[in-house]
C-alpha positions in Angstrom: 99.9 112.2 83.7 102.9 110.8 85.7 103.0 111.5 89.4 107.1 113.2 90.2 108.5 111.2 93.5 111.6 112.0 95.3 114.6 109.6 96.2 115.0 109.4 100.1 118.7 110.3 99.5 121.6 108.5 97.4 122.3 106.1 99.5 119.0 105.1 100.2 116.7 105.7 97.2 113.4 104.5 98.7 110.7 105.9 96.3 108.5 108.6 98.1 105.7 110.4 96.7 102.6 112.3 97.5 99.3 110.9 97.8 96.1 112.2 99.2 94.7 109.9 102.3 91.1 110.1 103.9 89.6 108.7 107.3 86.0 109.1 108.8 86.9 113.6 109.2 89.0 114.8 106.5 91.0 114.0 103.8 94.6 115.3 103.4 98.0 114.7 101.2 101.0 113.2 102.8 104.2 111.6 102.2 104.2 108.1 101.1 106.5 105.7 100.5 106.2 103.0 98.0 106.8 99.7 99.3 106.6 96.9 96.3 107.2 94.0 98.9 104.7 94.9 101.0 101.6 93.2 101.4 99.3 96.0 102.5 99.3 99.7 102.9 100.6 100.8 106.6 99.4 104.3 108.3 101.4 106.2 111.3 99.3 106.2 114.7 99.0 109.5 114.5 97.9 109.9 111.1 95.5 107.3 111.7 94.0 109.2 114.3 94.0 112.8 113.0 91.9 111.6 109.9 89.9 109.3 112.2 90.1 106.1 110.6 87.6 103.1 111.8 89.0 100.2 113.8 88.4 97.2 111.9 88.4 93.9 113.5 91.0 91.4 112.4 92.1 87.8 113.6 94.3 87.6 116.2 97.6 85.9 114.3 97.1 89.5 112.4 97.8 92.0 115.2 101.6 90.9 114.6 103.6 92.0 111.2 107.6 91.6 110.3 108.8 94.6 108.9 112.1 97.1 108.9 112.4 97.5 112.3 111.6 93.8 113.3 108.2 91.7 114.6 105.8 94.6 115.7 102.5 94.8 117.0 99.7 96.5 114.4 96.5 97.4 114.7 93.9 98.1 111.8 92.3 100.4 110.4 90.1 101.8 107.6 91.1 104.2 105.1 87.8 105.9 103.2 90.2 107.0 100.2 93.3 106.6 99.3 94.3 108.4 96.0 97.9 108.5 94.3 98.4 109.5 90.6 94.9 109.5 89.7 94.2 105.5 91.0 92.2 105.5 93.8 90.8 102.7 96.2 88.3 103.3 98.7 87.6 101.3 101.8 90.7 99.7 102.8 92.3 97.7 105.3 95.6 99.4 106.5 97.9 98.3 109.1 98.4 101.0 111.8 102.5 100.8 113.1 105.2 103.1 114.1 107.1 104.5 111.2 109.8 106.1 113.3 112.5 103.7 112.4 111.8 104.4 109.0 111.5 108.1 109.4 115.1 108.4 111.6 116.4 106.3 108.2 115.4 108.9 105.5 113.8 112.1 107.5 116.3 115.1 106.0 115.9 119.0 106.7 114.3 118.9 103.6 112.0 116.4 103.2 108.9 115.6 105.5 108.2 112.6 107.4 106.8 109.3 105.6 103.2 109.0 106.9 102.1 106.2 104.9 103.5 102.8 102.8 101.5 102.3 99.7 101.8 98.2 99.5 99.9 95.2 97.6 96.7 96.0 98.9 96.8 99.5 97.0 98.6 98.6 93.7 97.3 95.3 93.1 94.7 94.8 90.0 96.6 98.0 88.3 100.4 98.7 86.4 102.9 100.5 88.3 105.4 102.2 86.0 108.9 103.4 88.1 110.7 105.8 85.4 113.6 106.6 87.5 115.1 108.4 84.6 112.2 111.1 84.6 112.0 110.5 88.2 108.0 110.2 88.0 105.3 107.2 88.8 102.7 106.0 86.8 99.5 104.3 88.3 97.0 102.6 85.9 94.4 100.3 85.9 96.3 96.7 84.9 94.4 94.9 81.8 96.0 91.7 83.3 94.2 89.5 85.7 95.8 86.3 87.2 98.2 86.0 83.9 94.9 86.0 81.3 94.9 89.2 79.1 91.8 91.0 79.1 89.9 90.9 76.0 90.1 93.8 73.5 87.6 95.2 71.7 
């Protein structure tokens, strides 16, 4: 069943929608945002460490990414679960940066504070359907691999 998101606002209609996050302690839902040009999924620090997400080792030329608010330094972590309309991916890598330019940008009385960017590393392998008319998400499993259609039958 399609997943409703929200527009940030008119004038900037970044797609945000809820998905449920786990680290190493607990499991809870927060506020992504989808990010279709990004390579991986990114966590806030302090999401990172309320669910108590593992430090993973990474190669130095990887502590560095480009992003909204320029070159930043990231660390990594490990996210047990991460789960949004029903796809789910478990064990994996997400950059750990600071969000805040991101949040000043879209952050309204009304709306909560982005905690996460689902990127590449979560859609990848599956379909993502944007129906802005209906204003909802769809997340499936992708029958398409490297350009070759999957078999039927």
């Amino acid at each position: 069943m399609p997943t409703p998101f929200k527009l940030a606002s008119r004038e900037l209609p970044i797609i945000l929608v809820k998905a449920n996050v786990a680290g190493e302690a607990k499991a809870r839902d927060v506020v992504a945002m989808i990010d279709t040009g990004a390579t991986g999924c990114v966590a806030s620090p302090r999401l990172a460490k309320e669910l108590a997400m593992k430090k993973v080792k990474v190669q130095p030329k990887e502590k560095s990414a480009q992003g909204i608010g320029g070159k930043v330094k990231v660390d990594f972590v490990q996210a047990s679960r991460i789960e949004c309309d029903g796809a789910v991916a478990t064990n994996i890598k997400v950059a750990v940066m600071d969000l805040s330019v991101i949040q000043k940008s879209i952050k309204t009385k009304r709306q909560k504070a982005v905690e996460m960017i689902l990127g590449y590393s979560f859609f990848k392998g599956r379909t993502l359907v944007i129906d802005y008319k209906n204003k909802t998400i769809s997340v499936t499993q992708s029958d398409v691999e490297l350009g070759r259609v999957a078999p039927s039958g």
